[in-house]
N, C-alpha and C positions, 0 to 999 in steps of 0.2 A: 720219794719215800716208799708208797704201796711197790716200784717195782723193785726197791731190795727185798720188799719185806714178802711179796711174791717169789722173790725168788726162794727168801730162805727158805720158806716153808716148802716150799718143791725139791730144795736137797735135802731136806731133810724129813720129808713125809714121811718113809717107811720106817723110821726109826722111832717115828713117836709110838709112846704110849696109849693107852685109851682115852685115858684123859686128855695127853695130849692133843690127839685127832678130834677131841671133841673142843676143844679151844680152837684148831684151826679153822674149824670148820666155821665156827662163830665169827672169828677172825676174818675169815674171807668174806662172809657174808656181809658186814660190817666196816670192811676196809674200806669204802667209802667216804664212811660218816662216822669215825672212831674217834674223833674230838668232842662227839655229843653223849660218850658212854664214859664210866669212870673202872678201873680193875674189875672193881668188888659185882659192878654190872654186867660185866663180862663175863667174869665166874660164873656168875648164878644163871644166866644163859644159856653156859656148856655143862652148869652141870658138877662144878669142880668149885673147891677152895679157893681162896683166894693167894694160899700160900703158891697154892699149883701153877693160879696164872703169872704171879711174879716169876715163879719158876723159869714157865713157858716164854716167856717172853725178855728170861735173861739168856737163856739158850737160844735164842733169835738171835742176839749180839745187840740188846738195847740192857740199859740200866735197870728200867725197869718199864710199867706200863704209861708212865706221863711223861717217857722221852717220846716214846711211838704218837699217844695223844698229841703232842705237840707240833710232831713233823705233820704228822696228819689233817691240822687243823682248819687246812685252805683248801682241801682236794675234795674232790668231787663223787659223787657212786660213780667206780667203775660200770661200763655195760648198760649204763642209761645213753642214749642219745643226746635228751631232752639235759640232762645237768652238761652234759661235753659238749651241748652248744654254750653254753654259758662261757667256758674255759678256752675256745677256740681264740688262737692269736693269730689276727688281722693283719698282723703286721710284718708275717712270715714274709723274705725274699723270696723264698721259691717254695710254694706250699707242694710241687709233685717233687721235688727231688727231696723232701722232707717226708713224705708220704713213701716213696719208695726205700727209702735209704731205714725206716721202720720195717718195713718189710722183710729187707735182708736180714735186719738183725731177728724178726722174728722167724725165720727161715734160719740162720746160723746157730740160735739156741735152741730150735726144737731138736735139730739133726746132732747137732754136741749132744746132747742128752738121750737121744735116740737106742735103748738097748738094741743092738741086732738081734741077740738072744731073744727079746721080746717080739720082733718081728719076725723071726721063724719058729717061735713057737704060736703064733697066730695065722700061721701059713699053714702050717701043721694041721692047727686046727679047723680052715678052711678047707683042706683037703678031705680029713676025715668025717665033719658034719654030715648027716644024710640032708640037711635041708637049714642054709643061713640066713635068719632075719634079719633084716637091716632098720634101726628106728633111728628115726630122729623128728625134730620138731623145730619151728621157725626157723633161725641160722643156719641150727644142725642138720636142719631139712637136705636143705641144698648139696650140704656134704655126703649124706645118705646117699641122695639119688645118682651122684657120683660113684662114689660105692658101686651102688646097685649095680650102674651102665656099664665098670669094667666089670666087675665079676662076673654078670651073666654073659659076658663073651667068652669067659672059662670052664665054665662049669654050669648045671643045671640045678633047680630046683634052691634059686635063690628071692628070696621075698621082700619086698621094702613094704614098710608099716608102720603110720597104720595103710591101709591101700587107700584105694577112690572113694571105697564106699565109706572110708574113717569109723569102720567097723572093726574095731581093736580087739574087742573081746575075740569076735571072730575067725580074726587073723592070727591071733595068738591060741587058738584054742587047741590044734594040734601039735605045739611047742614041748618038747622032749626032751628026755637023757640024750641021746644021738645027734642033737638040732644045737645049733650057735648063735646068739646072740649078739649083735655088733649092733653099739649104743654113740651116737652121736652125741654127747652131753656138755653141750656150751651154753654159758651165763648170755640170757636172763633164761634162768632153766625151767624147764617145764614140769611142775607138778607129777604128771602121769609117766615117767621115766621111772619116780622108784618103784610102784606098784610091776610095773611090766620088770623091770631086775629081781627084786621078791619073786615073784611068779617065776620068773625064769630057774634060782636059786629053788623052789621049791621041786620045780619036778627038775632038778639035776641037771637041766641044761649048760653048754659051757659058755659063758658072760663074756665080752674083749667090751672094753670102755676105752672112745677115741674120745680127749677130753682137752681143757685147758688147764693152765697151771691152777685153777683156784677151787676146783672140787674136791671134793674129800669125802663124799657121802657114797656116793653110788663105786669109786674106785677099792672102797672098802667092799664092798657086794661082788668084786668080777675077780676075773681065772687072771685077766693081762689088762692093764691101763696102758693106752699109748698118750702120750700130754703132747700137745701143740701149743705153741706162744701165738697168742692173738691178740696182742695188744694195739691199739689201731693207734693212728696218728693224730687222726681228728674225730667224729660224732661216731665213728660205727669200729666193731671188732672189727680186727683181721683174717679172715680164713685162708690165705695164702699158704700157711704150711699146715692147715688142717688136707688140704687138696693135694699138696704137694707128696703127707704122708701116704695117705689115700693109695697117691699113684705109684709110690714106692712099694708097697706093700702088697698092691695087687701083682710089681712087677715081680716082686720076689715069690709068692706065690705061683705066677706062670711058668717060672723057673722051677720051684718043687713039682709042677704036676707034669711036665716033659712033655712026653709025645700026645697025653692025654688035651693038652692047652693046645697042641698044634693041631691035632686031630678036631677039635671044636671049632678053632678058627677056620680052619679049612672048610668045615661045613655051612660056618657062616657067610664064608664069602664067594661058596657055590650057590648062597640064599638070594644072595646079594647080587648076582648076576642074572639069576631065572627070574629075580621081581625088576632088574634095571632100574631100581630107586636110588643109586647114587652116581653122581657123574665120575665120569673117569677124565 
């Protein structure tokens, strides 16, 4: 059930209302443990009527909110470990070919969904930034520093944050109209992501949000959302097509900057030979 109901609201996000993005948002939060809320507590949540969530949640394609309650009744928070140890089935025949055959599918539905238009307008705007932050935290870390390792083979004056010293204020403190933003933002989300997108939104900077299907708060804050399906098999997300976008994006990018991308690389692996740190 949570992954139709994942799904619906990811085709249909940009068409909601205020209201409505303020139900899904509750929605996602909640998709977990939505048999222990009743409509009326849901509303009051987001914010809205009660009329609104019936609404909401007949535009989902469910009757009303106690068909959802009810699918939902057995399942677990997504993006806890600790409740997806609880659900894990022992009794799998092949628990890697189960593990990977998720994989694909969440690799088949990020790249179906994938706007190109979104991807070269965030080329675009890696090109033109004078200087791209890169954040992320726990999971999204990982994806960051990814990030980080191709771009600065492309181009200069690229930042992951917060740095070593986890000195944020710091590192954000010369963040600008000119400067870009690139936000790692996967469940279980970190706090300090919306403060750093406000700030960014305040001095003009341009936002990109590489996310999953189940945000709604910070994809309202940016210039381009890109969604990845990280739905995992067993205790842990999948970031298989977070990485995969990653790579696609930096490759499209090498491609908008032409001789400028060759010209870099070349440098580096004239770097690469006077230090003799890689084997050939």
């Amino acid at each position: 059930m949570t992954s139709k109901l994942h799904d619906r609201i990811l085709e249909l996000q940009d068409q909601f209302t205020e209201s409505e993005r303020r139900l899904a948002q509750v929605t996602l939060e909640c998709i977990g443990n939505l048999a222990a809320y009743t409509g009326a507590e849901l509303a009051q949540r987001a914010g809205v009527s009660k009329a609104s969530a019936g609404r909401f949640f007949r535009r989902l394609g469910y009757e009303n909110f106690n068909e959802v309650r009810a699918l939902a009744r057995d399942e677990a928070d997504l993006g806890s470990p600790l409740r997806e140890l609880a659900h894990i089935d022992d009794s799998a025949a092949n628990p890697a070919a189960r593990h990977l055959a998720n994989d694909l599918q969440n690799l088949s539905k990020t790249f179906e969904r994938l706007d190109p238009d979104d991807v070269r307008q965030v080329s675009a705007l890696l090109k033109s930034a004078r200087k791209v932050y890169i954040a992320g935290f726990r999971n999204g870390r990982v994806v960051a520093q990814y990030a980080w390792a191709l771009l600065t083979q492309l181009r200069g004056d690229v930042a992951l944050v917060p740095g070593a010293g986890l000195n944020l204020a710091e590192d954000l403190a010369d963040l600008g109209a000119r400067d870009l933003l690139l936000v790692m933002d996967f469940r279980r989300r970190v706090s300090l992501l919306r403060p750093m997108v406000e700030h960014a939104n305040r001095v003009n900077a341009k936002v990109v949000i590489l996310t999953d299907p189940t945000a709604t708060e910070l994809p309202a804050r940016s210039d381009v959302v890109l969604r990845c399906v990280n739905r995992g098999s067993a205790l842990f997300d999948s970031y298989v097509a977070a990485i995969s976008v990653v790579n696609h994006l930096c490759g499209t990018f090498a491609r908008t900057l032409g001789d400028a991308a060759r010209e870099r690389l070349e440098s580096i692996e004239t770097l690469h030979e006077h230090y003799g740190d890689l084997h050939r």
